[in-house]
C-alpha positions, 0 to 999 in steps of 0.5 A: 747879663749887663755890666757897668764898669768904671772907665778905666784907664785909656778908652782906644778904640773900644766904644760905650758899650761892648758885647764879649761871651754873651756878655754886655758891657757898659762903660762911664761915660766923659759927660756931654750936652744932651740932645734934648735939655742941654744938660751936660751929663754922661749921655746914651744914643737911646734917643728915639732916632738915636740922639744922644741923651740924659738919663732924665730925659731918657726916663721921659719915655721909658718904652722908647729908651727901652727900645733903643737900648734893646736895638743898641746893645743887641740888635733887636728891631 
């Protein structure tokens, strides 16, 4: 199960994402600049060696977002 929540409040140490009880979830984002357009939006590391990028980008190649995503979230290889 994947849950986006709204950002909160003070981040601390707590990363983008984070696994509870089997549980994903996936926090907002500050927006940055893509590694890949240049764009300034909320970015996700699911670039093909791990860049930080855009959900336009990311939806480019959508096998390798969905890889990436998988690796990040729950350590698939």
């Amino acid at each position: 199960m994947i849950l986006r929540l709204r950002d909160i409040g003070q981040k601390g140490d707590r990363g983008m994402s984070e696994r509870r009880n089997g549980v994903v979830f996936i926090y907002e984002e500050k927006p940055q600049q893509c590694d890949f357009c240049s764009k300034i939006e909320e970015l996700r590391p699911y670039g093909p060696n791990g860049e930080c990028i855009c959900f336009d980008c990311a939806m480019k190649d959508e096998a390798t977002t969905e890889k990436m995503m998988g690796k990040k979230l729950f350590g698939d290889e």
